[in-house]
Kinemage of the C-alpha trace (Angstrom):
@kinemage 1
@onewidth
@group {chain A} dominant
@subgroup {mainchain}
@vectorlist {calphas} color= white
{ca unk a 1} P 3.044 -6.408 21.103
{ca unk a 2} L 4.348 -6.338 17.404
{ca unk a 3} L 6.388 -2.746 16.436
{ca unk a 4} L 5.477 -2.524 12.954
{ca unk a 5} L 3.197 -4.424 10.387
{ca unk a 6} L 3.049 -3.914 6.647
{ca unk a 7} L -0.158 -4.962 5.075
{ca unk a 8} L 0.070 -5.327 1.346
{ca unk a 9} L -3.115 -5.136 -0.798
{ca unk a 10} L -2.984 -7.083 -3.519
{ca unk a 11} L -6.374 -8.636 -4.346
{ca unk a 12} L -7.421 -6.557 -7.171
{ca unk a 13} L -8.814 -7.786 -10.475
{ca unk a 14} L -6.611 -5.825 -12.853
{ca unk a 15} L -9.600 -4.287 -15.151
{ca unk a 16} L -7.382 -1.277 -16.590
{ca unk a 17} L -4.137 -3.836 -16.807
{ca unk a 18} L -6.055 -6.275 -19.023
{ca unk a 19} L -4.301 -9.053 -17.107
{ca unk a 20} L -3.495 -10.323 -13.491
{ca unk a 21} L -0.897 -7.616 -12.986
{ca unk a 22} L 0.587 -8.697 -9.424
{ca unk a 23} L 1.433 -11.728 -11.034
{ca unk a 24} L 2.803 -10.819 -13.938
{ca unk a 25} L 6.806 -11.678 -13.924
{ca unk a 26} L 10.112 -9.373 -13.726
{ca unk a 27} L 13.266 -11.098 -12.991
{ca unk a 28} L 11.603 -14.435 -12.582
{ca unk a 29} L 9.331 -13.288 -9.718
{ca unk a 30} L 5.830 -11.682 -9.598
{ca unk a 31} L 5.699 -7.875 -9.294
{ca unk a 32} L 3.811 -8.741 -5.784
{ca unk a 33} L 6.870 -10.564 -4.656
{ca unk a 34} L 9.041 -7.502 -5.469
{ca unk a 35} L 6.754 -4.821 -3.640
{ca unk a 36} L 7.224 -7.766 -0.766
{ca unk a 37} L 10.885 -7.641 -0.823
{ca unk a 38} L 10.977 -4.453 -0.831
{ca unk a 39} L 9.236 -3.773 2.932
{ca unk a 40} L 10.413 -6.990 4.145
{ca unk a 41} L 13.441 -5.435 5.959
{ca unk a 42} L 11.915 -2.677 7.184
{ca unk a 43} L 8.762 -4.644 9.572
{ca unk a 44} L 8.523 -7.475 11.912
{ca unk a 45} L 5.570 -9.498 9.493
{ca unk a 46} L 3.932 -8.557 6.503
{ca unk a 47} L 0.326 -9.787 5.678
{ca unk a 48} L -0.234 -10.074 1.789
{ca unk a 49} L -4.014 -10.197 1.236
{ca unk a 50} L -4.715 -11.384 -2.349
{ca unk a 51} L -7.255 -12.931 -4.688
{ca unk a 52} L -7.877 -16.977 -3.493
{ca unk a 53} L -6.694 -18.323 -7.265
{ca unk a 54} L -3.460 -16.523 -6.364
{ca unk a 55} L -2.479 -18.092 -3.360
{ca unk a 56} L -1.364 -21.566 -4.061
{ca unk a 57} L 0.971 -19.951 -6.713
{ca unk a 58} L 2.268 -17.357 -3.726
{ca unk a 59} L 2.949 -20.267 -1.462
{ca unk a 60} L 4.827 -21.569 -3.707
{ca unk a 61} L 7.095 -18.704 -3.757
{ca unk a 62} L 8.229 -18.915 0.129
{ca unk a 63} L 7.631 -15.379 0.674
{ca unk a 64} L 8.216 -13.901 4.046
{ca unk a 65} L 4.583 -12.639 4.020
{ca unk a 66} L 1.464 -14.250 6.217
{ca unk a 67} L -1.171 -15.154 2.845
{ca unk a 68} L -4.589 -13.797 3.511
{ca unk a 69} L -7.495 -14.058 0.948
{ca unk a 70} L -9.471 -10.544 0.336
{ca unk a 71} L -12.420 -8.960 -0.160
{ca unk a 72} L -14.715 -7.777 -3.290
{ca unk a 73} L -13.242 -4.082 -2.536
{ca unk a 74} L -10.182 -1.998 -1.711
{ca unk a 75} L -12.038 -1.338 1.734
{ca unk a 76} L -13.295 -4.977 2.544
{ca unk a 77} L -9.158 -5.997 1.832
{ca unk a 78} L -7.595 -3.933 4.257
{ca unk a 79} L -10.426 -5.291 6.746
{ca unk a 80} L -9.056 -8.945 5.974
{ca unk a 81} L -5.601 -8.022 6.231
{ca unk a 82} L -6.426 -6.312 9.790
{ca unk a 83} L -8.990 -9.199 10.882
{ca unk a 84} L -5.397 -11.570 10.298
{ca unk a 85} L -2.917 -9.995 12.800
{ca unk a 86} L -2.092 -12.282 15.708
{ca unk a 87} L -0.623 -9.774 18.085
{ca unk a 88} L -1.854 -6.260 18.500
{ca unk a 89} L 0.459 -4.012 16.673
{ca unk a 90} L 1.936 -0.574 17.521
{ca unk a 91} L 1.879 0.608 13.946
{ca unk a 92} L 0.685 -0.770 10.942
{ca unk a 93} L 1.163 0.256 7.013
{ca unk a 94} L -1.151 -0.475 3.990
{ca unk a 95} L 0.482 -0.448 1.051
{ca unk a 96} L -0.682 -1.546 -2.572
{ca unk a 97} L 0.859 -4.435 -3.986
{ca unk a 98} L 1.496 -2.667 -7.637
{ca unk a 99} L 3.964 -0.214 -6.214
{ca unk a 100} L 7.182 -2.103 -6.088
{ca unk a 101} L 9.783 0.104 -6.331
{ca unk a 102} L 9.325 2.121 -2.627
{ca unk a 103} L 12.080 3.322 -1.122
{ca unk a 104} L 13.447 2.475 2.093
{ca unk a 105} L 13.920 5.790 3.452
{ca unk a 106} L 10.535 6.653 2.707
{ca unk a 107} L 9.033 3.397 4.724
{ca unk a 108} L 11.680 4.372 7.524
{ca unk a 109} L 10.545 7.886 7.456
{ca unk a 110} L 6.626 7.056 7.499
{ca unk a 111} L 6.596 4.492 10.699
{ca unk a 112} L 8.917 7.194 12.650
{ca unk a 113} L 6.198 9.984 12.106
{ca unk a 114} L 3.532 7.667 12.575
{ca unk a 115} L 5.256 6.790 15.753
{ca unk a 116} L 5.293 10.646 17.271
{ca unk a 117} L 2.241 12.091 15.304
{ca unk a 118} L -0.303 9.359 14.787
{ca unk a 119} L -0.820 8.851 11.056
{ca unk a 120} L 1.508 9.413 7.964
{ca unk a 121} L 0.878 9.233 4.333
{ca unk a 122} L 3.062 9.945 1.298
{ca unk a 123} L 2.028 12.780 -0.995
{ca unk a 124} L 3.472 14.308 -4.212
{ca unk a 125} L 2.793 17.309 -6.335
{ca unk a 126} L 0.821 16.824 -9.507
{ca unk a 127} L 3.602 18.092 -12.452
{ca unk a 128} L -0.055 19.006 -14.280
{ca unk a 129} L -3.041 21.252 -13.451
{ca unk a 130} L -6.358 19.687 -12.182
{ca unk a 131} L -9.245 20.355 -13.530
{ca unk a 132} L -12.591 19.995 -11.355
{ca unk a 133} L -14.920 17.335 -12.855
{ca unk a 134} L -17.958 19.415 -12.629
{ca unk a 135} L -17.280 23.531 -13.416
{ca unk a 136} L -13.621 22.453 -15.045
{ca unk a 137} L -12.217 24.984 -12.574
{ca unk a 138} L -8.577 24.048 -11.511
{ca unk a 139} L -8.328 22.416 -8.118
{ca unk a 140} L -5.780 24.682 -6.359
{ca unk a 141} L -2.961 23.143 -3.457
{ca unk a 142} L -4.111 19.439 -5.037
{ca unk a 143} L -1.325 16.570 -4.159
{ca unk a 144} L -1.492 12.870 -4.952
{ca unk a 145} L -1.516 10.059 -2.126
{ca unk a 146} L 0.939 7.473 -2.580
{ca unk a 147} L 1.440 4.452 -0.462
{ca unk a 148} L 2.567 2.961 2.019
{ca unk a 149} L 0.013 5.071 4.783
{ca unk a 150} L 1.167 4.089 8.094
{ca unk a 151} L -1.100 4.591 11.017
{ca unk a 152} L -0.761 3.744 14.707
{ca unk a 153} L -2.425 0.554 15.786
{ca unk a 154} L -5.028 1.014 18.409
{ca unk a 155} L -6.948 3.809 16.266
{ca unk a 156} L -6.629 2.538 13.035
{ca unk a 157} L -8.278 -0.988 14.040
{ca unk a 158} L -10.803 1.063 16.161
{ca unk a 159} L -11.555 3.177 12.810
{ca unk a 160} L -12.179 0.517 10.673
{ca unk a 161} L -14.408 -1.214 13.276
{ca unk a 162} L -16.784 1.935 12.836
{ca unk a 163} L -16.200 1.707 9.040
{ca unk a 164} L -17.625 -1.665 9.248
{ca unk a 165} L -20.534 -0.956 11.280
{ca unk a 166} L -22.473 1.056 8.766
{ca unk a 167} L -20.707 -0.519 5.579
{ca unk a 168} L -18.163 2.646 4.830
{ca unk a 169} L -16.293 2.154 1.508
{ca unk a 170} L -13.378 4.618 1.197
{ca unk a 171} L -11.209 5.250 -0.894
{ca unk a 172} L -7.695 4.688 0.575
{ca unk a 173} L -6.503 4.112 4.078
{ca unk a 174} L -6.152 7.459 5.282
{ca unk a 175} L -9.813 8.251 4.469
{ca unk a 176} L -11.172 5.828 6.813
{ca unk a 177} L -8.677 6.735 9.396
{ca unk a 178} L -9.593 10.525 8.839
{ca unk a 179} L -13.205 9.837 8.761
{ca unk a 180} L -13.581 7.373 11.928
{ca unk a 181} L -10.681 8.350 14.154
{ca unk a 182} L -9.021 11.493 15.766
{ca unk a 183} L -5.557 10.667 14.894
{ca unk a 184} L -3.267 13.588 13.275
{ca unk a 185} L -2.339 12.439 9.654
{ca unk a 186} L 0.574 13.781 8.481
{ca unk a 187} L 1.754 14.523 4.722
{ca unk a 188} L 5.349 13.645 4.188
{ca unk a 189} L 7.248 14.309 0.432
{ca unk a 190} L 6.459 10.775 -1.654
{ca unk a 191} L 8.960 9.767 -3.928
{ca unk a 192} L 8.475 9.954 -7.809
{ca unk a 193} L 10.095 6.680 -8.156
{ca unk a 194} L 7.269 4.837 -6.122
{ca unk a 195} L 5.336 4.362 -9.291
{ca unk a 196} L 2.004 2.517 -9.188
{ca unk a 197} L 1.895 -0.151 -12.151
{ca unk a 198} L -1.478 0.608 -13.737
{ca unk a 199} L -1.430 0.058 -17.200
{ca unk a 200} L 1.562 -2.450 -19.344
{ca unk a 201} L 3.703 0.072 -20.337
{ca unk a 202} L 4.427 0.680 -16.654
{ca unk a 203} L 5.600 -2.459 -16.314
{ca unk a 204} L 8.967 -1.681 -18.951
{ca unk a 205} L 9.616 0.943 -16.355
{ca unk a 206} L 9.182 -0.940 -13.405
{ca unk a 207} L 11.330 -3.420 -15.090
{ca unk a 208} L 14.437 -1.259 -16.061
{ca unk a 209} L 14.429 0.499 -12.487
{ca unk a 210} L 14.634 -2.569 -10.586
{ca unk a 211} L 17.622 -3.772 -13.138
{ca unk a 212} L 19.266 -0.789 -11.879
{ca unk a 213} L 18.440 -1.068 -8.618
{ca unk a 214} L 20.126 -4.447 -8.185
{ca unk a 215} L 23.474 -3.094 -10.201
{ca unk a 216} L 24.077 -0.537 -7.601
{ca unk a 217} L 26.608 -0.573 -5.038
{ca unk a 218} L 24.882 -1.644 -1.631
């Protein structure tokens, strides 16, 4: 049985980006290939589930990652990427393939509660208030998700399985696992530096972090 699998969701169309995101380049690779590098380390296989005009260019590349074509939704992804592991796995992570800049304490930190609790997501604080879309009241105690959400193996297959069966959409993983399952999810502090590249301009910023990244000491 595998220890720990990292599947990385990267078969989105882009809309709000204007163009194919993932494959946009920074330091002569694809932003996919850095969010790849950067959980590499830290599992025993990664499955990259992408778009099916986007993996001869991916082969190409020699990444360390198992190339799996997805689905027309976020959901109908992670389903591919979890319909492509070989060996049953103790705990697996989804994480999206736009956030390239997680740190490694934070994957380390997510498998290890995982590991004793069950499920583990990363969460931050919003640094604005939330309004409620319908009586514009603020949303009290609100936190955003971040990925990776790491989730021991036996449940979260078993979760989606019921997903599947009466075509659940959700909207990350730890809503399907919450939903279907009777794991304990637990919030851990995300990192403000795991950034989500969503629109261009978050690409400059990707950019100059991982320039700094590489010129520090290791």
């Amino acid at each position: 049985m595998t220890d720990r699998i990292m599947i990385v969701v990267g078969a989105g169309r882009s809309s709000r980006f204007g163009t194919d995101k993932l494959m946009t380049t920074i330091g002569g690779l694809p932003l996919i290939a850095h969010t790849v590098a950067a959980v590499v380390d830290h599992v025993d296989e990664v499955i990259l589930v992408c778009r099916d005009d986007q993996i001869a260019g991916l082969a190409e590349l020699g990444l360390e990652a198992v190339l799996v074509p997805g689905g027309p939704s976020r959901t109908a992804s992670e389903r591919a990427g979890l319909a492509a592991l070989g060996d049953p796995a103790l705990l697996i992570g989804i994480h999206d393939g736009a956030r390239p800049l997680v740190p490694p304490q934070l994957i380390e930190t997510l498998y290890a509660t995982a590991a004793d609790r069950g499920g583990a997501i990363p969460l931050t604080s919003p640094s604005f208030p939330l309004i409620h879309k319908i009586d514009f009241s603020v949303v009290e105690g609100a936190s955003f998700a971040q990925t990776p959400q790491v989730f021991q193996g036996e449940p979260l297959l078993s979760a989606y399985v019921k997903a599947a069966r009466i075509e659940y959409e959700g909207q990350d993983t730890a809503e399907i696992a919450q939903r279907f399952s009777e794991m304990e999810i637990i919030g851990v502090p995300g990192d403000p530096a795991n950034i989500k590249v969503t629109f261009p301009e978050d690409i400059e910023l990707v950019r100059a972090l991982l320039e700094v990244s590489r010129s520090e000491p290791r």
